[in-house]
N, CA, C and O atoms as a MOPAC input file, in Angstrom:
PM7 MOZYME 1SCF
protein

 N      7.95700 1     9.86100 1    -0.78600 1
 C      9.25900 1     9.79100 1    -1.38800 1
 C     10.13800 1     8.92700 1    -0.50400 1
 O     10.19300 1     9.03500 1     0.72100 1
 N     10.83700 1     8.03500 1    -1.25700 1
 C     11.81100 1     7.21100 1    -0.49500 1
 C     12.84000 1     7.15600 1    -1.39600 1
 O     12.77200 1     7.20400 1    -2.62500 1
 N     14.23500 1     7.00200 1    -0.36200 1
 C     15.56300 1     6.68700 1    -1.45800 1
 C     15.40000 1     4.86300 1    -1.72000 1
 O     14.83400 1     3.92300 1    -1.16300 1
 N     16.26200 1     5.08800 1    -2.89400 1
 C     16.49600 1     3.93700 1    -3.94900 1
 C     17.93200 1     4.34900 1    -4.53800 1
 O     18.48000 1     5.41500 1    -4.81900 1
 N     18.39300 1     2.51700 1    -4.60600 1
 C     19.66000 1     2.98600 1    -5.08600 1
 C     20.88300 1     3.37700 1    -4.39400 1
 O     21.98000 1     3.48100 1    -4.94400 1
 N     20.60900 1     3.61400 1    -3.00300 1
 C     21.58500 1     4.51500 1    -2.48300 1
 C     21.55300 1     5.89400 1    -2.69300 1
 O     22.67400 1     6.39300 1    -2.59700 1
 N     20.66600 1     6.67600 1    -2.94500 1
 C     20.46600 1     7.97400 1    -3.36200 1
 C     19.67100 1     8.46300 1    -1.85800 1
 O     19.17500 1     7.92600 1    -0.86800 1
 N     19.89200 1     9.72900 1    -2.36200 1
 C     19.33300 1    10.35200 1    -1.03400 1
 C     18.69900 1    12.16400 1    -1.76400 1
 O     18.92900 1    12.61700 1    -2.88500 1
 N     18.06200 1    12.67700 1    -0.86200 1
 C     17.13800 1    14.01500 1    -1.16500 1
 C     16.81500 1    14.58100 1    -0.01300 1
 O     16.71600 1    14.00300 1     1.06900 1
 N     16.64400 1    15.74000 1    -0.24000 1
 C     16.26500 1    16.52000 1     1.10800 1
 C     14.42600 1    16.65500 1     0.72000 1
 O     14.04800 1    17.19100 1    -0.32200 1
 N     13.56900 1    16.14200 1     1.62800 1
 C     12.27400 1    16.50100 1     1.38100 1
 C     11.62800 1    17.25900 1     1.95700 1
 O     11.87800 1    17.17600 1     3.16000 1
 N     10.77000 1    18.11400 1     1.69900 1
 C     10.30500 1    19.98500 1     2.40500 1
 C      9.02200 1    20.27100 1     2.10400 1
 O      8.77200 1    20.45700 1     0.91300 1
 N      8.09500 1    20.35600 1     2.94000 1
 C      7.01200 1    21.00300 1     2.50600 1
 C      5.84900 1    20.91600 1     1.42600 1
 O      5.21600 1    21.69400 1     0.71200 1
 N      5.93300 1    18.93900 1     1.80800 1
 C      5.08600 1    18.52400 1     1.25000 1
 C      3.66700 1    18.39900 1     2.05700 1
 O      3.79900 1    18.69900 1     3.24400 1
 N      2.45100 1    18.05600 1     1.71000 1
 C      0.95400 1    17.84400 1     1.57100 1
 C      0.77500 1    16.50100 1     1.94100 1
 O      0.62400 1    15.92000 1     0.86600 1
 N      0.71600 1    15.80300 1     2.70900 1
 C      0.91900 1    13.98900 1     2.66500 1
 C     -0.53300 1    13.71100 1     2.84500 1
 O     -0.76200 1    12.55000 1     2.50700 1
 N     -1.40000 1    14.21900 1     3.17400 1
 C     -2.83400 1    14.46000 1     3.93500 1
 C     -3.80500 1    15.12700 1     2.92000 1
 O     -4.87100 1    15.58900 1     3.32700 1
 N     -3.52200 1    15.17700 1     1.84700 1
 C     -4.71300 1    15.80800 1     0.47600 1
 C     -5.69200 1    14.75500 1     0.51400 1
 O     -5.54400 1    13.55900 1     0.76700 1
 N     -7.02400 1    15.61500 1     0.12800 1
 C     -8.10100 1    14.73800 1     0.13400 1
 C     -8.69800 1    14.88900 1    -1.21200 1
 O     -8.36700 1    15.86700 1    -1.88300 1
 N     -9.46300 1    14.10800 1    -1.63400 1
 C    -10.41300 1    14.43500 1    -3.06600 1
 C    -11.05600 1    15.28300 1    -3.08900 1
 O    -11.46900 1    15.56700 1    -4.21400 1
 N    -11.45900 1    16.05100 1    -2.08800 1
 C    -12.38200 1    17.26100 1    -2.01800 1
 C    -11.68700 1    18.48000 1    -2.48600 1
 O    -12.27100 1    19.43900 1    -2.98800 1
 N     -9.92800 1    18.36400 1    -2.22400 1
 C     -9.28700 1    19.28500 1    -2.57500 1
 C     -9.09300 1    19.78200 1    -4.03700 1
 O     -8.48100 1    20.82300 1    -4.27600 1
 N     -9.50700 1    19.18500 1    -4.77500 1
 C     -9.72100 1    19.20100 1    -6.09300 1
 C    -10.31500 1    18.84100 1    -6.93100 1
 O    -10.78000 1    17.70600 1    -6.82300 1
 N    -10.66800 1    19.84100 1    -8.51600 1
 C    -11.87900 1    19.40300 1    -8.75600 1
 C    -12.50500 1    18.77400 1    -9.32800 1
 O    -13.68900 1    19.07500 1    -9.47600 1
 N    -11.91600 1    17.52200 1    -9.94500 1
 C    -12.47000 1    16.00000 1   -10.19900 1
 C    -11.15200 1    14.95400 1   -10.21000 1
 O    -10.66300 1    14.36900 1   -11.17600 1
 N    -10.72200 1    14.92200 1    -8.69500 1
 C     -9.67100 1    13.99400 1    -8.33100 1
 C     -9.56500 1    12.64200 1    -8.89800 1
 O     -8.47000 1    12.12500 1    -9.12100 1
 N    -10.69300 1    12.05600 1    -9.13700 1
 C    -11.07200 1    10.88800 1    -9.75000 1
 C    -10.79100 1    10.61500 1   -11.31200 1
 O    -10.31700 1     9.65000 1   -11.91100 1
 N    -11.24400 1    11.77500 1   -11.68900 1
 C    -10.94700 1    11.87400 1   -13.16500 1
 C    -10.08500 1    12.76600 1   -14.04500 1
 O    -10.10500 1    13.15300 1   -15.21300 1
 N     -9.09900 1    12.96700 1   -12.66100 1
 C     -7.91800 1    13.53700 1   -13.18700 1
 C     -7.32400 1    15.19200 1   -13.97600 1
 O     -6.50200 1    15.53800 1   -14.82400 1
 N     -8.26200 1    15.78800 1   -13.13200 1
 C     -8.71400 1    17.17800 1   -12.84300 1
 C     -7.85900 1    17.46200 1   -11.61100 1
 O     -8.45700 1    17.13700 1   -10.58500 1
 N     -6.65500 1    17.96300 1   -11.39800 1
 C     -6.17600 1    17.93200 1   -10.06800 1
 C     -5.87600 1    19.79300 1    -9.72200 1
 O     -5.01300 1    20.23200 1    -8.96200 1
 N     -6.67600 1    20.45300 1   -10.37700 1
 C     -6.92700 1    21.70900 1   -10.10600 1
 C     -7.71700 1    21.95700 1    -8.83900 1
 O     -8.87100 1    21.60400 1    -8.59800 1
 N     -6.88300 1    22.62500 1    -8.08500 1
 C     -7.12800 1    23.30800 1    -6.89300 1
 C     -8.68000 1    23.79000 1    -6.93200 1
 O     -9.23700 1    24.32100 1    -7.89300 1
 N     -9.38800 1    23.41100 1    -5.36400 1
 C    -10.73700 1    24.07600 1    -5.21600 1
 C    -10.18300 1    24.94500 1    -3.81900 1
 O     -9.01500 1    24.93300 1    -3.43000 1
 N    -11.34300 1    25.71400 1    -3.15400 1
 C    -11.10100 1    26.37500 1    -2.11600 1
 C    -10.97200 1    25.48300 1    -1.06300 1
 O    -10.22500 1    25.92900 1    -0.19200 1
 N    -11.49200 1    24.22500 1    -0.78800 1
 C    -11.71600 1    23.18000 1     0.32300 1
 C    -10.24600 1    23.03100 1     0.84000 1
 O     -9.93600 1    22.95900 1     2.02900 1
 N     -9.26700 1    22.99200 1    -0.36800 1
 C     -7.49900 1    22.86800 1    -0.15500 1
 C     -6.64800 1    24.25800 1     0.73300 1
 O     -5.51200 1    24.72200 1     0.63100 1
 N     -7.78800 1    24.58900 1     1.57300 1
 C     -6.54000 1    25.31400 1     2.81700 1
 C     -5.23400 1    25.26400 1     2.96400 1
 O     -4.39700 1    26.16000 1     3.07200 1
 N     -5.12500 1    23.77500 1     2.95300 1
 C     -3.65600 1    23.37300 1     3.82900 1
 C     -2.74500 1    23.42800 1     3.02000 1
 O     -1.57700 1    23.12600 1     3.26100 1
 N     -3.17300 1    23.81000 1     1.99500 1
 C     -1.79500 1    23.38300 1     0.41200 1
 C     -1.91100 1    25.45500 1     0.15900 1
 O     -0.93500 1    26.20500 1     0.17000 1
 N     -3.09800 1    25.79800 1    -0.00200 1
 C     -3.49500 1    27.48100 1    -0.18700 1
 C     -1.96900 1    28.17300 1     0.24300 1
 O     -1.26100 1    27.72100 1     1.14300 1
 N     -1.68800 1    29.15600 1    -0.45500 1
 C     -1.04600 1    30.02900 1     0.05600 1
 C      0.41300 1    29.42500 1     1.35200 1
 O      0.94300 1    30.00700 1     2.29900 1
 N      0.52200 1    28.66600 1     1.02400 1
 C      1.41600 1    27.74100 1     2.10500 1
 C      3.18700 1    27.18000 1     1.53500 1
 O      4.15400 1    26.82900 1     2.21000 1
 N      3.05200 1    27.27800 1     0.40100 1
 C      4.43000 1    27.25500 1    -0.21600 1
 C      5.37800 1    27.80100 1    -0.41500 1
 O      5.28300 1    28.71300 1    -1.23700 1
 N      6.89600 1    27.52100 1     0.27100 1
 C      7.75300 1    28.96400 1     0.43200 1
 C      8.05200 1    29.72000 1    -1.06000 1
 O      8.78200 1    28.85200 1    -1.53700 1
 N      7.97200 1    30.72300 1    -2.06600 1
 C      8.43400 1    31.05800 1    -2.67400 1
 C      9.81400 1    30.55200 1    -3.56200 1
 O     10.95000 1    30.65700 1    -3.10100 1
 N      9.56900 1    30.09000 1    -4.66600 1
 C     11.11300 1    29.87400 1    -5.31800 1
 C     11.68600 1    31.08300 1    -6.16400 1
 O     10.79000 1    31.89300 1    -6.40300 1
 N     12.50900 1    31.32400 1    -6.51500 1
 C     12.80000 1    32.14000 1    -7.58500 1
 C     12.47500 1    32.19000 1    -8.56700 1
 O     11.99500 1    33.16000 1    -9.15200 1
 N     12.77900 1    30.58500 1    -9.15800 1
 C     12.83200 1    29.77200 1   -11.06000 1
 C     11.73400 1    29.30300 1   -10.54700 1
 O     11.67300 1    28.12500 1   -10.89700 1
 N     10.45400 1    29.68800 1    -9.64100 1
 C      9.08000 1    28.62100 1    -9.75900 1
 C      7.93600 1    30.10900 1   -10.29900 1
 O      7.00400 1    30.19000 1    -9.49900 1
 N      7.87800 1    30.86700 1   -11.07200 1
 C      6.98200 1    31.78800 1   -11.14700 1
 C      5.30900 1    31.90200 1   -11.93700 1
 O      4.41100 1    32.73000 1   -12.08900 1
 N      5.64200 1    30.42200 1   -12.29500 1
 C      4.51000 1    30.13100 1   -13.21800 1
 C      4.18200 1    28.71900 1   -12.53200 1
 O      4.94900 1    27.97000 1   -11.92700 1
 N      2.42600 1    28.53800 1   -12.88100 1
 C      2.11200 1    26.82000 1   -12.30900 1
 C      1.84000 1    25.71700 1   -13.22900 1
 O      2.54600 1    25.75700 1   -14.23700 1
 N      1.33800 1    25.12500 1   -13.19200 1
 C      1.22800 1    23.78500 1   -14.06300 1
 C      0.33200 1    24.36000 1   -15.42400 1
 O      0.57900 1    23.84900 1   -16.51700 1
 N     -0.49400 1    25.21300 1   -15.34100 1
 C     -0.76100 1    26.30300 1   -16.41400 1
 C     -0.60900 1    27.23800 1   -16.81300 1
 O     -1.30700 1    28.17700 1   -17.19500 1
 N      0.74700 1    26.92100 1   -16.70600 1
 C      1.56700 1    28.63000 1   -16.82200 1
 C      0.85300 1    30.36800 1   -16.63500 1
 O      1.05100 1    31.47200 1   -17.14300 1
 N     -0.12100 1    29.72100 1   -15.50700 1
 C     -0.46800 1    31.19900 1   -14.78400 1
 C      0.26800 1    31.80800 1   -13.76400 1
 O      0.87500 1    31.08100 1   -12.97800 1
 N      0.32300 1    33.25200 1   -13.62600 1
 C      1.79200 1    33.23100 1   -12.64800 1
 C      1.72800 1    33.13400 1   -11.39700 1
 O      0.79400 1    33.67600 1   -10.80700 1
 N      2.81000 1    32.34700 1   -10.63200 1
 C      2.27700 1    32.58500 1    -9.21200 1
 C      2.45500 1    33.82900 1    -8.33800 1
 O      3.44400 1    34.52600 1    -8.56700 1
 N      1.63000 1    34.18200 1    -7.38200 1
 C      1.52500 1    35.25100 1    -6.98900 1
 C      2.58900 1    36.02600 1    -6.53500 1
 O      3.40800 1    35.49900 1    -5.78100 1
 N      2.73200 1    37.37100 1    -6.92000 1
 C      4.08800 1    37.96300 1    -6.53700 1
 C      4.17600 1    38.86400 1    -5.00700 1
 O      3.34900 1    39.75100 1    -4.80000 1
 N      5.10600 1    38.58600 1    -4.12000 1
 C      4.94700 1    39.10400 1    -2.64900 1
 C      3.91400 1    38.41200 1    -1.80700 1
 O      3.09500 1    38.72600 1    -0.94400 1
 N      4.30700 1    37.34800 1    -2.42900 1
 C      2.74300 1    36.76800 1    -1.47000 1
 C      3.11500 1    34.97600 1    -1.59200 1
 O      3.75300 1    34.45600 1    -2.50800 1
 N      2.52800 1    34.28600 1    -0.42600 1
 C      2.89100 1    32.85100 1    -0.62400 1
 C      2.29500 1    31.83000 1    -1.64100 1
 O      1.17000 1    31.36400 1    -1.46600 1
 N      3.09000 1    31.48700 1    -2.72700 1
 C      2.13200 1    30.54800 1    -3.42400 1
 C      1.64800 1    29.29700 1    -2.64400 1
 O      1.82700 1    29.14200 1    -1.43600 1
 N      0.87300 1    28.22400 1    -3.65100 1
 C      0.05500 1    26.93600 1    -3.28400 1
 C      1.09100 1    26.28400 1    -3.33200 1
 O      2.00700 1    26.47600 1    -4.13200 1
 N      1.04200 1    25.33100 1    -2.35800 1
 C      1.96300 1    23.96800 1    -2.80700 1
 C      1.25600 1    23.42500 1    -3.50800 1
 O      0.02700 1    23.47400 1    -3.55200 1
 N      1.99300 1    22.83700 1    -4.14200 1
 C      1.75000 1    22.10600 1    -5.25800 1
 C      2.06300 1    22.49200 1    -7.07500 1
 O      2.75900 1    23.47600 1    -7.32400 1
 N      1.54900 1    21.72300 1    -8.12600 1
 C      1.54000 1    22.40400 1    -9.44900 1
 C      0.62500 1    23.57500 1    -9.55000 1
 O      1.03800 1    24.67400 1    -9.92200 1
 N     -0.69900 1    23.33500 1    -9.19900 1
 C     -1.73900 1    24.35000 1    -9.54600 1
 C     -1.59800 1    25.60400 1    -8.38800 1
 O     -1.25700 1    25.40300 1    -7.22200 1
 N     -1.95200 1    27.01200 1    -8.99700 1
 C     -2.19500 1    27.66700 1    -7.83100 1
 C     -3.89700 1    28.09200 1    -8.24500 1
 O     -4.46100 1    28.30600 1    -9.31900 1
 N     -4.38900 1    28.08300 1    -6.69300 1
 C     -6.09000 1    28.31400 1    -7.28300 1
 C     -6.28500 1    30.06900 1    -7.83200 1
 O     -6.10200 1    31.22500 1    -7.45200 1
 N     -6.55300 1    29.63400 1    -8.45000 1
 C     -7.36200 1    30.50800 1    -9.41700 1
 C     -8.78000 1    31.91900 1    -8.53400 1
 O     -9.94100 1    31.56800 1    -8.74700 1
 N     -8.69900 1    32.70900 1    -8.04400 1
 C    -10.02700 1    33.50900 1    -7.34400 1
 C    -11.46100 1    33.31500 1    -8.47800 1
 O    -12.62300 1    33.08300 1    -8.14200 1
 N    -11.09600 1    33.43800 1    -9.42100 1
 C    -12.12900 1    33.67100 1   -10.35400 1
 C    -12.74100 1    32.35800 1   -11.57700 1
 O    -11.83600 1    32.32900 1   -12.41100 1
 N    -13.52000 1    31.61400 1   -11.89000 1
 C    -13.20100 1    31.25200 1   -13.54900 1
 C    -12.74500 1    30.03800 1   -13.69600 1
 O    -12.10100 1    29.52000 1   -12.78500 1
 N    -13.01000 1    29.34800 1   -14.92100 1
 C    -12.73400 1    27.74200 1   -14.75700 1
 C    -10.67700 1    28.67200 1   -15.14900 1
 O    -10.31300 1    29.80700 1   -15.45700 1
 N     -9.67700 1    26.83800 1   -14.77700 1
 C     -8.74800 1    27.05100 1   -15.01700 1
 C     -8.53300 1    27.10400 1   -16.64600 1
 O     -9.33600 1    26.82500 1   -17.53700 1
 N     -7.23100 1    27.53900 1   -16.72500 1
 C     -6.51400 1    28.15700 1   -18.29900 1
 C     -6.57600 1    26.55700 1   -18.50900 1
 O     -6.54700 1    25.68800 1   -17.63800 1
 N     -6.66800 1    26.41200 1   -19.90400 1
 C     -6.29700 1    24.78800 1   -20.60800 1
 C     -4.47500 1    25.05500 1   -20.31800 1
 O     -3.78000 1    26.07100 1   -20.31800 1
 N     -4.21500 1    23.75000 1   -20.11200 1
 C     -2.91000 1    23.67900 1   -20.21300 1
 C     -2.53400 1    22.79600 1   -21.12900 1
 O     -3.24500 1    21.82900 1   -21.40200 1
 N     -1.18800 1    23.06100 1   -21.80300 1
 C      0.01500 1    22.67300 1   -22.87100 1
 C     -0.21200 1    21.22800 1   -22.75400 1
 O     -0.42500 1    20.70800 1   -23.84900 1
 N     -0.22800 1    20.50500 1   -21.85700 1
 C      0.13800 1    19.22600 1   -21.74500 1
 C     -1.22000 1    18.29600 1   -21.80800 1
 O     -1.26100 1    17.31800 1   -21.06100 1
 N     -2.14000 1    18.52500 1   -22.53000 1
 C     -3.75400 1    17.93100 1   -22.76300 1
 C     -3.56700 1    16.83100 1   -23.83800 1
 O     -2.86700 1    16.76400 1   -24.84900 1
 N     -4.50600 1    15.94200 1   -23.21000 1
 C     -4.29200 1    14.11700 1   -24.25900 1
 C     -5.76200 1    14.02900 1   -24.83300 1
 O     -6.45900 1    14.54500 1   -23.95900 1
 N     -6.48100 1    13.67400 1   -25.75800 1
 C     -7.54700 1    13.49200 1   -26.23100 1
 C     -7.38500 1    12.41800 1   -26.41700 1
 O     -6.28100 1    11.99600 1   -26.76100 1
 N     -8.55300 1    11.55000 1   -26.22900 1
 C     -8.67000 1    10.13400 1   -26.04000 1
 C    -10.06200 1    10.05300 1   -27.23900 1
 O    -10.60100 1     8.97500 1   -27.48700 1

């Protein structure tokens, strides 16, 4: 993230260091969390208005979510999500 414009942002607790291993077909645009993603795991401070993830599964309650959209899943391929393109 960089300013433009003259604009400015406070930036926090981002991932700059993700690898393709961290997810599970980075290449082809699968950016669902695998276990290999430690550093993103359980590492995100809690929001209030953030309780659901990029598949509106919820994020964990009393406990630290993933940075990022996805939170991994313990079990099971991920939920389809709302926002799917068929080509």
């Amino acid at each position: 993230m960089r300013s433009r414009d003259g604009a400015s942002g406070t930036v926090a607790g981002n991932v700059t260091n993700a690898q393709p291993g961290w997810f599970v077909d980075a290449w082809g645009g699968d950016l669902h969390l695998t276990a290999a993603a430690s550093a993103a795991i359980d590492r995100a401070q809690p929001h209030p208005d953030v309780t659901r993830d990029y598949d509106r599964e919820a994020r964990p309650a009393g406990s630290l979510p993933d940075i990022g959209a996805d939170e991994l899943r313990s079990a099971g391929p991920p939920a389809a999500s709302g926002n799917l393109q068929l080509r």
